[in-house]
C-alpha positions, 0 to 999 in steps of 0.5 A: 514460507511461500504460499499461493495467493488469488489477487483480485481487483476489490469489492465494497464487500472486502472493506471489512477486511480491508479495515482490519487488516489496517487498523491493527498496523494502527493499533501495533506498527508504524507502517502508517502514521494513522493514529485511529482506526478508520471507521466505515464512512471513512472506508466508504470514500477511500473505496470510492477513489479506487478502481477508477482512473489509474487507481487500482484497489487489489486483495489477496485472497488465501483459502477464501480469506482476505490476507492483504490489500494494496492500491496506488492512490493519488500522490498529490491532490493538483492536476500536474501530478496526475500521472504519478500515483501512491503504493499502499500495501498492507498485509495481515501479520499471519502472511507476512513474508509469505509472498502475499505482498510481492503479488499484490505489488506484482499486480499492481506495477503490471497494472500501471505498467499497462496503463499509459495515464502512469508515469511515475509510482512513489512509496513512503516507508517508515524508517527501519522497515527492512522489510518493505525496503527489500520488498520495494527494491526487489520490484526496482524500485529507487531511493530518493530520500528521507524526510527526518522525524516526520512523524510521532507514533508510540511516543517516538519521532520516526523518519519516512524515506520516498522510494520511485518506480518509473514504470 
């Protein structure tokens, strides 16, 4: 079911969404490899390296609420890798498959798109997610690889597969 999403750029006061919304995929999904919940301090600094540079922070919003985030965020911490950037979208489960993720990546690559310090956006999916899979080709994005049991979560070795999107 398709819903109507507001997506804005994030303030410091949507971090206690933010939060929740990730720290359940930590508790019950694989989406992210984290295995505790972030706390506020933590979320503070993430916070401070978004909306700067080309690293945009955006929610979307549902009747008033917080439904989901995305950000692209450094891909690697070495000057050379400046122009490319890291997608993170995340979702609270209630609005999943709902359209809530194709806005917030909608605007997303329209920023980076706009934005001539963006080359290159990369994404790392957990192995066995379809659904990020077809959401990610659906925005032209490319595979270019798997890294084989990268990671354990849940007692189990999971894969991570890279997808790219020149932009």
């Amino acid at each position: 079911m398709s819903r109507s999403y507001i997506v804005r750029t994030a303030e410091i006061s949507d971090l206690p969404a933010i939060a929740e919304i990730y720290n359940e995929e930590i508790r019950s999904g694989t989406a992210t490899f984290d295995l505790r919940a972030r706390r506020f301090p933590e979320w503070k600094r993430w916070f401070s390296h978004h909306n700067i540079d080309n690293h945009p922070l955006v929610v979307a919003e549902a009747e008033g609420l917080v439904v989901g985030y995305a950000s692209l965020s450094s891909y690697r911490d070495k000057e050379a890798y400046n122009s490319t950037v890291e997608l993170s979208v995340y979702v609270a489960k209630d609005h999943r498959e709902s359209g809530a993720a194709s806005a917030l990546m909608e605007a997303l690559i329209s920023h980076a798109r706009r934005d001539p310090a963006t080359h290159l956006i990369v994404s790392v999916i957990t192995g066995g997610n379809t659904a990020s899979v077809r959401l990610h080709r659906k925005f032209g994005f490319s595979y270019c690889g798997t890294i084989h049991e990268a990671g354990i979560k849940f007692g189990q070795y999971l894969d991570i597969d890279h997808y790219e999107l020149k932009v």
